[in-house]
TORKOL-4160 file (C-alpha; in steps of 0.2 Angstrom, whole numbers, padded with zeros to 4 digits, m for minus):
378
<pt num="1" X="0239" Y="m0536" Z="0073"/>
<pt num="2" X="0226" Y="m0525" Z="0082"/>
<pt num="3" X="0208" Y="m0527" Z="0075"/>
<pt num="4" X="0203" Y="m0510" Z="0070"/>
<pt num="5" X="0187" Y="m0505" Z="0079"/>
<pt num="6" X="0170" Y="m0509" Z="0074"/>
<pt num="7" X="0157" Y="m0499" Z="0069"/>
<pt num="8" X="0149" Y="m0500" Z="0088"/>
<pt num="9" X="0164" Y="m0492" Z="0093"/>
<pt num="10" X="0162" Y="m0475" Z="0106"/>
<pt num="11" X="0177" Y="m0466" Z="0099"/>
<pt num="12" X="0171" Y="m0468" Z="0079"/>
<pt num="13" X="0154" Y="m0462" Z="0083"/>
<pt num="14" X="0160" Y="m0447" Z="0092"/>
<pt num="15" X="0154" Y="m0452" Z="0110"/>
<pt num="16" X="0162" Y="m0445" Z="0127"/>
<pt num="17" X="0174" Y="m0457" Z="0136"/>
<pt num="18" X="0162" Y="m0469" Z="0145"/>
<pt num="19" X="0164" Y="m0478" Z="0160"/>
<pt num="20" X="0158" Y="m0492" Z="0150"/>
<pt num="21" X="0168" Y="m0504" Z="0139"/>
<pt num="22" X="0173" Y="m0499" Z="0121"/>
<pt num="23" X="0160" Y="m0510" Z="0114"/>
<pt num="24" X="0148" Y="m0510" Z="0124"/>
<pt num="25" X="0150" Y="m0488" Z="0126"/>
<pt num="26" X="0142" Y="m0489" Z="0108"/>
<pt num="27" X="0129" Y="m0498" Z="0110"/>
<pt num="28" X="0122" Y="m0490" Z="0124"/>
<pt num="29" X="0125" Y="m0474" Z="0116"/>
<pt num="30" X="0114" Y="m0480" Z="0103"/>
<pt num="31" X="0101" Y="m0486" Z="0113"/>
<pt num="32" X="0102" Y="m0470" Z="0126"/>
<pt num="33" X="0105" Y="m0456" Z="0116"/>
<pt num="34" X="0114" Y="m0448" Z="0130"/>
<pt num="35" X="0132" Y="m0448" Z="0143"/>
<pt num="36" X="0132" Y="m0461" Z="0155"/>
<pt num="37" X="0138" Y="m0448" Z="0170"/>
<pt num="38" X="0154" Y="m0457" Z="0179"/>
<pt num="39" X="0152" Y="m0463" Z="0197"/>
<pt num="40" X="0166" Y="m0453" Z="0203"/>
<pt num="41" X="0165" Y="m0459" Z="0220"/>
<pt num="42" X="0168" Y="m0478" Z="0216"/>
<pt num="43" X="0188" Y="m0475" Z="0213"/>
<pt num="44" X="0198" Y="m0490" Z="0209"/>
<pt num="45" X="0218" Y="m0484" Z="0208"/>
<pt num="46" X="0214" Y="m0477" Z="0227"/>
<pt num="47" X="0197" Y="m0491" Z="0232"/>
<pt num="48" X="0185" Y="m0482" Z="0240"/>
<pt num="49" X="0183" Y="m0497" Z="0251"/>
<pt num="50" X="0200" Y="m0498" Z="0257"/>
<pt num="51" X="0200" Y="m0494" Z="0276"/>
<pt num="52" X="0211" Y="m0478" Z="0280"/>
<pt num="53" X="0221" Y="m0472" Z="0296"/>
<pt num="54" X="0215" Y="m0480" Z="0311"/>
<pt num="55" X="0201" Y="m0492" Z="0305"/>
<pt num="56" X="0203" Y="m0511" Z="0307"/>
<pt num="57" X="0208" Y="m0518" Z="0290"/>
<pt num="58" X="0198" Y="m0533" Z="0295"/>
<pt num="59" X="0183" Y="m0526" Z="0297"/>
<pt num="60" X="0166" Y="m0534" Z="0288"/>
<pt num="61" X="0162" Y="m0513" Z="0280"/>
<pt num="62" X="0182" Y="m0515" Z="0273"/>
<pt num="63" X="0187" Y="m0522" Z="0258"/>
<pt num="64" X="0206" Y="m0530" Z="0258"/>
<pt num="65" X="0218" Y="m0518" Z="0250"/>
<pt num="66" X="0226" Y="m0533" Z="0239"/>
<pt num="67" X="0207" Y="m0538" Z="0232"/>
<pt num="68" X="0196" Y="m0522" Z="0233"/>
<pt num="69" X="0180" Y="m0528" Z="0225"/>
<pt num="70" X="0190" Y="m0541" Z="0214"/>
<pt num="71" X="0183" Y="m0558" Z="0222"/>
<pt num="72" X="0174" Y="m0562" Z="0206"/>
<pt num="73" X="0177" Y="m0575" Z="0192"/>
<pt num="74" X="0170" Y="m0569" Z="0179"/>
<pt num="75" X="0159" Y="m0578" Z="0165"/>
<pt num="76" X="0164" Y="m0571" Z="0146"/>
<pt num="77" X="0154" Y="m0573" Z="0133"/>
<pt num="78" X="0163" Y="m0579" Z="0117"/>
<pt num="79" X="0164" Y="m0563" Z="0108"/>
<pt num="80" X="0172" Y="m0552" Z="0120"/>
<pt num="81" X="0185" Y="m0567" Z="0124"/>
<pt num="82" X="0189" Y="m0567" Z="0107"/>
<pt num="83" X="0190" Y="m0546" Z="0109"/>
<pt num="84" X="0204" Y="m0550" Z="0123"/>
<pt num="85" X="0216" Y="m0565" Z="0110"/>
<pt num="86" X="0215" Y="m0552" Z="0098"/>
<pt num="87" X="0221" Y="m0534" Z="0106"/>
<pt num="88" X="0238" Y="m0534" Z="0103"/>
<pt num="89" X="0240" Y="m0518" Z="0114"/>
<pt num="90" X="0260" Y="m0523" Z="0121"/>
<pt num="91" X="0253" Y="m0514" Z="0137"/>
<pt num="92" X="0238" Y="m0528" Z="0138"/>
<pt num="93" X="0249" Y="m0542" Z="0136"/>
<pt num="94" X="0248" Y="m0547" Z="0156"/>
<pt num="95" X="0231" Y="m0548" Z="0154"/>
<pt num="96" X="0226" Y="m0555" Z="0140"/>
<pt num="97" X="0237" Y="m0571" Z="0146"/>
<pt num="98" X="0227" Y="m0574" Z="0163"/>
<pt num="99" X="0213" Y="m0577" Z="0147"/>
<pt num="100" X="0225" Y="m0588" Z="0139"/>
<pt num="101" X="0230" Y="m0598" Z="0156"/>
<pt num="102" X="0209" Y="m0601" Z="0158"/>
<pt num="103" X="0209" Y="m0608" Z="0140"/>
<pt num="104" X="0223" Y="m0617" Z="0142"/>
<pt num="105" X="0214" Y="m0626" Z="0161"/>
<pt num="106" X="0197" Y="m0630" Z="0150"/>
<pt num="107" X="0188" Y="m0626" Z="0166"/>
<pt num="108" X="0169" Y="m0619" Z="0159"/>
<pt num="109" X="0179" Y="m0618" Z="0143"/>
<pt num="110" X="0164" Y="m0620" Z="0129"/>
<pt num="111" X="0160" Y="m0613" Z="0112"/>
<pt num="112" X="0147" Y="m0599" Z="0124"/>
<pt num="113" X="0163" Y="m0593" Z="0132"/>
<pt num="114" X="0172" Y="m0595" Z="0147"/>
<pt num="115" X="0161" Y="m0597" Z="0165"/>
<pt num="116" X="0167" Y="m0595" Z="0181"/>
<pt num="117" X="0175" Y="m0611" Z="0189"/>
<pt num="118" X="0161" Y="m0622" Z="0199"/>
<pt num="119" X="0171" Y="m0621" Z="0214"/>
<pt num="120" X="0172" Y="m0604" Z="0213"/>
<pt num="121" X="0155" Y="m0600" Z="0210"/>
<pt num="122" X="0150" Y="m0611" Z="0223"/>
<pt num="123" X="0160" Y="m0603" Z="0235"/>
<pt num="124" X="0156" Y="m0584" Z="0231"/>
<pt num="125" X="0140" Y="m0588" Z="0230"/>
<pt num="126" X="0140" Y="m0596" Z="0248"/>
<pt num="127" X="0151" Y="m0582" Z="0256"/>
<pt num="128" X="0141" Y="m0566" Z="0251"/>
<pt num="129" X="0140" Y="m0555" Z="0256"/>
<pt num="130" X="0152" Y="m0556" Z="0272"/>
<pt num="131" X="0167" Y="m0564" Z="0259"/>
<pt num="132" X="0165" Y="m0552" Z="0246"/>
<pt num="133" X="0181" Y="m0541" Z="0243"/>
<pt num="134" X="0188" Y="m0550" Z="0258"/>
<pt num="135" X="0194" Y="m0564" Z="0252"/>
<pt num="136" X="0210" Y="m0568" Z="0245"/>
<pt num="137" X="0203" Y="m0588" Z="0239"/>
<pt num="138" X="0190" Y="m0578" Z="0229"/>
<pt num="139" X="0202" Y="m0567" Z="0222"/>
<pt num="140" X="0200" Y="m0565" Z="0201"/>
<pt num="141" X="0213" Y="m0572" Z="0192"/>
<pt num="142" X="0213" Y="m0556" Z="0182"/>
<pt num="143" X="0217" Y="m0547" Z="0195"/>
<pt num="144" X="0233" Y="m0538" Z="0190"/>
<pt num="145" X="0242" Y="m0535" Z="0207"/>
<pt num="146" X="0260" Y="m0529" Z="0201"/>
<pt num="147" X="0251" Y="m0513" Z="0193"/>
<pt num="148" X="0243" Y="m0509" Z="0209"/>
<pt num="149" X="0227" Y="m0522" Z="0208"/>
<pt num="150" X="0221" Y="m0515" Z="0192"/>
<pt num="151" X="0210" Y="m0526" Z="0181"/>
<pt num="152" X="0220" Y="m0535" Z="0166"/>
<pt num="153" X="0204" Y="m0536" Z="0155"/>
<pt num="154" X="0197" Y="m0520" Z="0158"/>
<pt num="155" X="0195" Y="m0515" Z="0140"/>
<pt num="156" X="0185" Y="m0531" Z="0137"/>
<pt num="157" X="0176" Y="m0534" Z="0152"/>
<pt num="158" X="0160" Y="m0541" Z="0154"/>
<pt num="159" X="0143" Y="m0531" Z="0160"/>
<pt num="160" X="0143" Y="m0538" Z="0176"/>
<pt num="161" X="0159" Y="m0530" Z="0179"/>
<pt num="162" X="0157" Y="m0513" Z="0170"/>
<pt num="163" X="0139" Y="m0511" Z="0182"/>
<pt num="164" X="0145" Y="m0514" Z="0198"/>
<pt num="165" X="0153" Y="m0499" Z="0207"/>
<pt num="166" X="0153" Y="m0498" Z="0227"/>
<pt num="167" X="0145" Y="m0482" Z="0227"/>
<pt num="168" X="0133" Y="m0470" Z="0217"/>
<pt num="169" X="0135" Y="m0450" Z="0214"/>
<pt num="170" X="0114" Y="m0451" Z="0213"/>
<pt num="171" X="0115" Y="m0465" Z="0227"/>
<pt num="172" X="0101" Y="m0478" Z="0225"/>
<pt num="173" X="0094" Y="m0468" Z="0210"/>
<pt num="174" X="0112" Y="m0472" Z="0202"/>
<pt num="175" X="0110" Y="m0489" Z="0208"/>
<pt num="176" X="0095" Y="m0493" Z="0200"/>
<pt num="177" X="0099" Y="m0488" Z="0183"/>
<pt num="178" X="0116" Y="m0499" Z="0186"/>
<pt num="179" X="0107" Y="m0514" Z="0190"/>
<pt num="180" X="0096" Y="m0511" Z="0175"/>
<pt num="181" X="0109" Y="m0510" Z="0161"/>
<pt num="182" X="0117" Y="m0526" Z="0172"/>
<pt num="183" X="0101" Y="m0535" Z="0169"/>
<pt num="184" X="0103" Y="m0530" Z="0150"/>
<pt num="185" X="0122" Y="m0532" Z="0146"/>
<pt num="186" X="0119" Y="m0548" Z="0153"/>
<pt num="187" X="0106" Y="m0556" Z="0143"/>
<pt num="188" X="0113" Y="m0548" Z="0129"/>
<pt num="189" X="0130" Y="m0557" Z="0132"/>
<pt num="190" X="0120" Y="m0572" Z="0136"/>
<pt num="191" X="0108" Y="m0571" Z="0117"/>
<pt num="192" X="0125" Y="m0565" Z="0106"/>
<pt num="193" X="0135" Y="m0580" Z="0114"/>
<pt num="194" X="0121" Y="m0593" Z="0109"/>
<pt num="195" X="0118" Y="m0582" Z="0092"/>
<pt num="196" X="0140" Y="m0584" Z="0087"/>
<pt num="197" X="0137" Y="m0603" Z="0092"/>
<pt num="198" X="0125" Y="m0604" Z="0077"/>
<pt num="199" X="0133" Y="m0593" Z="0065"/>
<pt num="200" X="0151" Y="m0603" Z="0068"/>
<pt num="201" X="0138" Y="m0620" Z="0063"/>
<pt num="202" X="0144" Y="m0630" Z="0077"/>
<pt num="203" X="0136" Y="m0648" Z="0072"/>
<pt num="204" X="0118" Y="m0653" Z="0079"/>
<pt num="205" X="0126" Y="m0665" Z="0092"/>
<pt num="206" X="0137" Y="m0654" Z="0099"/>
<pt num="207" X="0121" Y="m0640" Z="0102"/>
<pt num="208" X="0113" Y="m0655" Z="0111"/>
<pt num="209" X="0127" Y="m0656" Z="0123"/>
<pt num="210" X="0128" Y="m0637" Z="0125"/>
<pt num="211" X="0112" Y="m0635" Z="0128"/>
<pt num="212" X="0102" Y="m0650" Z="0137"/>
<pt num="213" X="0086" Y="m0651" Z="0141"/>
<pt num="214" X="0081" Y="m0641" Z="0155"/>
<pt num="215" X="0095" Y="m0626" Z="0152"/>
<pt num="216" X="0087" Y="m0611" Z="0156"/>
<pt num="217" X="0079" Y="m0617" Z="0170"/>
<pt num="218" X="0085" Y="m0613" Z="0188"/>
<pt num="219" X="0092" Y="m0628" Z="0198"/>
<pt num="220" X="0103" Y="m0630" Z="0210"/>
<pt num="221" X="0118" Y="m0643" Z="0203"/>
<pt num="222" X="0127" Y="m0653" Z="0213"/>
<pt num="223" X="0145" Y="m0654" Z="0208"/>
<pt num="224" X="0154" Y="m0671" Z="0207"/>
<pt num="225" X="0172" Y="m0678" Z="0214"/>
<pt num="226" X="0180" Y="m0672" Z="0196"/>
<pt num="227" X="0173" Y="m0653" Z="0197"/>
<pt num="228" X="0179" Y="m0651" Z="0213"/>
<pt num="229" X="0197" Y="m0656" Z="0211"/>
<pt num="230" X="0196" Y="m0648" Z="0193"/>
<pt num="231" X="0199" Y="m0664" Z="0184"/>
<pt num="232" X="0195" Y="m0661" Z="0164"/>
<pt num="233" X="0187" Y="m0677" Z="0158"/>
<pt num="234" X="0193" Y="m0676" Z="0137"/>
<pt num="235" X="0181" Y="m0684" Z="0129"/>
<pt num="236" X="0166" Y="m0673" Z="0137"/>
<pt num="237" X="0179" Y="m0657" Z="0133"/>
<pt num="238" X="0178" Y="m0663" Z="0115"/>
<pt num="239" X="0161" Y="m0667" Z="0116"/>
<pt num="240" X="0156" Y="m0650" Z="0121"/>
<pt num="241" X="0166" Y="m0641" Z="0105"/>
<pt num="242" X="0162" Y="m0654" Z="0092"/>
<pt num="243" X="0170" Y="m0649" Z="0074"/>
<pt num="244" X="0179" Y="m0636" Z="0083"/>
<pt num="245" X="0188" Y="m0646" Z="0097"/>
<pt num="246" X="0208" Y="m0639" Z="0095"/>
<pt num="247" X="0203" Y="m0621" Z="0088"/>
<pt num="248" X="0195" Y="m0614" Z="0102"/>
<pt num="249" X="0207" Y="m0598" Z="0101"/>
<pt num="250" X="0201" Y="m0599" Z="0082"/>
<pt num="251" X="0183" Y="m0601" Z="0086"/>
<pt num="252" X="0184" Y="m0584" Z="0100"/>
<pt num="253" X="0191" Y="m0576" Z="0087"/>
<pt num="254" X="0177" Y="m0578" Z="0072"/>
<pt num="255" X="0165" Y="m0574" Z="0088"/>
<pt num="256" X="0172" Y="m0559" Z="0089"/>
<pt num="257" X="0173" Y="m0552" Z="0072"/>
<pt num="258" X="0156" Y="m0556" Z="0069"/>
<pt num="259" X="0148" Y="m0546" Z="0085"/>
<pt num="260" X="0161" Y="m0532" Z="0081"/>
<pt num="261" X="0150" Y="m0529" Z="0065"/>
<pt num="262" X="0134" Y="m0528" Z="0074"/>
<pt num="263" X="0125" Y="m0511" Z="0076"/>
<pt num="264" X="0115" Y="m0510" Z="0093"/>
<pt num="265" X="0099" Y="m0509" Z="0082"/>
<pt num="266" X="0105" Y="m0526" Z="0073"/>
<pt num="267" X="0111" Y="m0534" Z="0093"/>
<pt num="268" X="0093" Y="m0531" Z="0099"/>
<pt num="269" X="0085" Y="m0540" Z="0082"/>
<pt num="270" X="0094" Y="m0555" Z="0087"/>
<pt num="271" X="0091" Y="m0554" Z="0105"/>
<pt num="272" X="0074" Y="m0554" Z="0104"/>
<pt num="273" X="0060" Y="m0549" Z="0116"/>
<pt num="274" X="0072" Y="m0552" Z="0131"/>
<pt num="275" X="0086" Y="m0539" Z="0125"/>
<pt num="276" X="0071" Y="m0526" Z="0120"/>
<pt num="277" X="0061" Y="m0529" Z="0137"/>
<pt num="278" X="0077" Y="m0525" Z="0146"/>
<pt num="279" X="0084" Y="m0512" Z="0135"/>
<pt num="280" X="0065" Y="m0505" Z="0139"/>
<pt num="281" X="0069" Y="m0504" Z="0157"/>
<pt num="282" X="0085" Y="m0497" Z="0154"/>
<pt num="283" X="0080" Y="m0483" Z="0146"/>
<pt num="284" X="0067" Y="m0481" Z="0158"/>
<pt num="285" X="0081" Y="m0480" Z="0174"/>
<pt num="286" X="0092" Y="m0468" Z="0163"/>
<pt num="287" X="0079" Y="m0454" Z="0161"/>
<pt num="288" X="0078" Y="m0454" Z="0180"/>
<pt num="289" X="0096" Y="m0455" Z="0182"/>
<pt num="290" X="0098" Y="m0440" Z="0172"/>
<pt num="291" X="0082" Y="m0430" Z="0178"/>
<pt num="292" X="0088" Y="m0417" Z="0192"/>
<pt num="293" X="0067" Y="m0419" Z="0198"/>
<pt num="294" X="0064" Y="m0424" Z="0217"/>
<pt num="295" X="0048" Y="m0431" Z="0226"/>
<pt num="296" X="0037" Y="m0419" Z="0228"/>
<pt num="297" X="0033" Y="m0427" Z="0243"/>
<pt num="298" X="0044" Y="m0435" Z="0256"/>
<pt num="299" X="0045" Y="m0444" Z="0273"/>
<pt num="300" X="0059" Y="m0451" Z="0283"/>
<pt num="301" X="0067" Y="m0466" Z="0275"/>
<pt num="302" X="0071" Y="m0483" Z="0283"/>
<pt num="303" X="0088" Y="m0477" Z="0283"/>
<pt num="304" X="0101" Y="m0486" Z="0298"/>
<pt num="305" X="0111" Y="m0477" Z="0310"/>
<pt num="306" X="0128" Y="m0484" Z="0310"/>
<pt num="307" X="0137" Y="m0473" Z="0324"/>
<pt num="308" X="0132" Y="m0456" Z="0330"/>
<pt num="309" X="0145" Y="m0442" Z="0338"/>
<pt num="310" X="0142" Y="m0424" Z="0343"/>
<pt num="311" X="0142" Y="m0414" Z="0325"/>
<pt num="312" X="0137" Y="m0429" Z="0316"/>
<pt num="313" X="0129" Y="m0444" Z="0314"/>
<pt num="314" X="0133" Y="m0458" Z="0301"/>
<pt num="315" X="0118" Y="m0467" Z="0294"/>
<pt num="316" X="0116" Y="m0478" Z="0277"/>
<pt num="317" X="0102" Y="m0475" Z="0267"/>
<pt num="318" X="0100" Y="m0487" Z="0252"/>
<pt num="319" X="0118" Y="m0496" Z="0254"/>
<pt num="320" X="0127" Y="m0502" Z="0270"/>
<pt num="321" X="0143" Y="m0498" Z="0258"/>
<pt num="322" X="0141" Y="m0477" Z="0256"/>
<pt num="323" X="0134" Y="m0471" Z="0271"/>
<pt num="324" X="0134" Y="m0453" Z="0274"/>
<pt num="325" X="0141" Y="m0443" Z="0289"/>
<pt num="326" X="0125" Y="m0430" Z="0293"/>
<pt num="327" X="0125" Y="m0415" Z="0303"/>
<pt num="328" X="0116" Y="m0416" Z="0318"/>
<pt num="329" X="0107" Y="m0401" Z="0316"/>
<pt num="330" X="0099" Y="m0408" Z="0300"/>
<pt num="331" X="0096" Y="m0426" Z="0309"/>
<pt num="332" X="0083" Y="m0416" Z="0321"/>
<pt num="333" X="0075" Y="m0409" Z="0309"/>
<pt num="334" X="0071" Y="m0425" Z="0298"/>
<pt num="335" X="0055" Y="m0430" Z="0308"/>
<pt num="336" X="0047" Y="m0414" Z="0300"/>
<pt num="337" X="0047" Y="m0423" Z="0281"/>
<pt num="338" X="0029" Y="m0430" Z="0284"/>
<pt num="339" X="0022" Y="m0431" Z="0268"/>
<pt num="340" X="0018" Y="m0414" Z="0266"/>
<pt num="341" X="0023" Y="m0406" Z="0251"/>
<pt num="342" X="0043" Y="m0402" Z="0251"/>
<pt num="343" X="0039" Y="m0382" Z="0250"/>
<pt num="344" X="0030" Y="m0382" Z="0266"/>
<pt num="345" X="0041" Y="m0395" Z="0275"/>
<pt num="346" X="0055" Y="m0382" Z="0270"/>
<pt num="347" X="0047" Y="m0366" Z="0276"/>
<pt num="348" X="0040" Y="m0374" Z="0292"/>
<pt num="349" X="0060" Y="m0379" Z="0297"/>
<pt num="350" X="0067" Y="m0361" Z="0292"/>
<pt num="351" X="0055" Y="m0354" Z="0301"/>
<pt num="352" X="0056" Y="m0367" Z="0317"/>
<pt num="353" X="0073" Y="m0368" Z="0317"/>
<pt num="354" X="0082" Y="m0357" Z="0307"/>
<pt num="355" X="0090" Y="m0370" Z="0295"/>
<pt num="356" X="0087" Y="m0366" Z="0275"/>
<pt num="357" X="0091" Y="m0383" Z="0264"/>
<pt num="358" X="0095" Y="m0382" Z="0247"/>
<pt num="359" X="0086" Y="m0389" Z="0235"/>
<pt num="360" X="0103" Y="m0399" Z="0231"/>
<pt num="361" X="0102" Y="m0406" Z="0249"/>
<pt num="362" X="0086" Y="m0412" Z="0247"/>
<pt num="363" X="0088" Y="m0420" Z="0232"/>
<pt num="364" X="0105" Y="m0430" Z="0238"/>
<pt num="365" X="0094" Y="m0436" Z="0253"/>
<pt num="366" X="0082" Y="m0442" Z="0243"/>
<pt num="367" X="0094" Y="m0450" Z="0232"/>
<pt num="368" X="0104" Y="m0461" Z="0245"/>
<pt num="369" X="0086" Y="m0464" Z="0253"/>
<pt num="370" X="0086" Y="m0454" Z="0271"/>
<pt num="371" X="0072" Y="m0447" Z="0264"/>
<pt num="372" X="0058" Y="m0456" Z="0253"/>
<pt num="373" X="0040" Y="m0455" Z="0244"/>
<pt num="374" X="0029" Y="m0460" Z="0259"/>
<pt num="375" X="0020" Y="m0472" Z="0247"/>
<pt num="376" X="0038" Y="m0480" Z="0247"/>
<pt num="377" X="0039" Y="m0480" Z="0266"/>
<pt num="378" X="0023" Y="m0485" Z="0275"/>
């Protein structure tokens, strides 16, 4: 039977569809008080990423049509796994058992959640970012190819996953404020995980064997014969879920129930100073996100030129992944953004060369960073 929603839930609190997760869609309402706009030139029923007519599907710009940007294990928090066992949606059913088949492997299968396989993460991790999207051995297990490549977890997916998009309406300004609420979904996911842990009363051993000495500290591990041929060793399984060793599904579950109850004030009590900090700079990228404002100066960017015809010229700005096909015309009169105020850099180029830019223009090439602050660019 279907959990009816929580009270952080979008729809109840009278929010716009969200490109966000259901869950998650409430929260950062509460803490933005605002839409999130859509990126509605990162598609994923037609990739924006797959190659079209005449390009080489091979290419290292191209993603492969049966991956798109899908070469990604990714690591759920307890909570939102439980969210997953307990949609009973008949039309979620496909993905909710590629969950059920990682419970069942007990690969990164703990009472935090479920982490990406050590292989896998060694592997993505080593093959960015030429492998990424191109790769068919780092392909997600989620990845849902008989309904076109669509994600089987999609309502419940994680914040690394909701943030990432290919490309950004407001280009690096969209970027930015996506990397932020990444920054924050995630340590969120991290703080609630550790916070269910608690509130289930896993016994004191089995904390000591979640969380050694040294957890949060970044070290490179080296990974022994067993994790590399994915052998489960059962008495460190059972070590790691203590009183709860058999009712793992159980444990997801209660996980899921009790963050489903939280309000984002309430998440951001428990998370601490790491959740406000980030939440902080979150806020902070979404007011520039939705401010229409440009530079007031601006200078040429550090921008690339990736191939250059008669009528245009493609460059990429603050992504190899969106570049943008500019006229020529408006490529020769770049070099006159010099620092000078934009009003004066405007008139000089109608009167010089009879071109009038529109303040949308302007603002787009700031955005995907042709142009820039000349603080940001000497």
């Amino acid at each position: 039977m279907r959990r009816p929603n929580s009270k952080s839930n979008a729809r109840r609190l009278g929010v716009p569809a969200s490109p966000l997760p259901p869950l998650y869609a409430g929260w950062m309402a509460e803490l933005l008080g605002g839409t999130i706009p859509r990126e509605a030139d990162a598609t994923c029923d037609d990739c924006a990423m797959w190659p079209g007519p005449g390009d080489r599907p091979r290419s290292d710009f191209f993603f492969l049509p049966e991956t798109k940007c899908c070469t990604y294990i990714p690591t759920l928090p307890n909570y939102l796994v439980g969210r997953i066992l307990d949609d009973g949606d008949p039309a979620f059913a496909a993905g909710r058992a590629t969950i059920e088949a990682r419970i069942d492997a007990r690969i990164g299968v703990t009472p935090v959640g479920l982490a990406s396989p050590p292989v896998h993460s060694l592997l993505y991790h080593h093959g960015r970012p030429l492998a990424f999207g191109r790769s068919r051995r780092l392909r997600c297990p989620h990845y849902q190819e008989e309904t076109g490549g669509r994600c089987g977890i999609w309502r419940h997916r994680n914040g690394t996953c909701a943030t990432w998009f290919c490309k950004h309406v407001r280009g690096a300004v969209g970027l930015r404020f996506w990397q932020a609420l990444d920054q924050l979904l995630t340590i969120t996911e991290r703080n609630l995980g550790r916070w269910c842990a608690l509130a289930l009363h896993l016994d004191a051993e089995t904390l000591h064997r979640l969380f050694p000495p040294g957890t949060d500290r970044v070290m490179t591990e080296s990974l022994d014969g067993s994790q590399i041929d994915e052998v489960v060793d059962d008495v460190k399984y059972r070590g790691l879920w203590g009183n709860w060793a058999g009712r793992e599904r159980e444990f997801y579950r209660k996980a899921a129930r009790l963050v489903d109850a939280l309000t984002w004030s309430e998440v951001m009590k428990i998370g601490g100073t790491d959740v406000r900090l980030f939440a902080s700079l979150a806020v902070d990228r979404y007011r520039d996100l939705a401010s229409p404002r440009t530079p007031e100066r601006l200078a040429v960017g550090p921008f690339q030129v990736i191939a250059a015809g008669p009528s245009h010229t493609r460059v990429a700005g603050y992504s190899g992944l969106h570049p943008l096909d500019l006229p020529t015309e408006l490529m020769r009169v770049l070099p006159c953004f010099d620092g000078r105020p934009t009003p004066q850099v405007l008139r000089l180029i109608k009167e010089k060369f009879g071109l009038r830019l529109t303040p949308a223009l302007i603002r787009k090439l700031a955005d995907f960073a042709i142009l820039a602050p000349p603080r940001e660019v000497s």
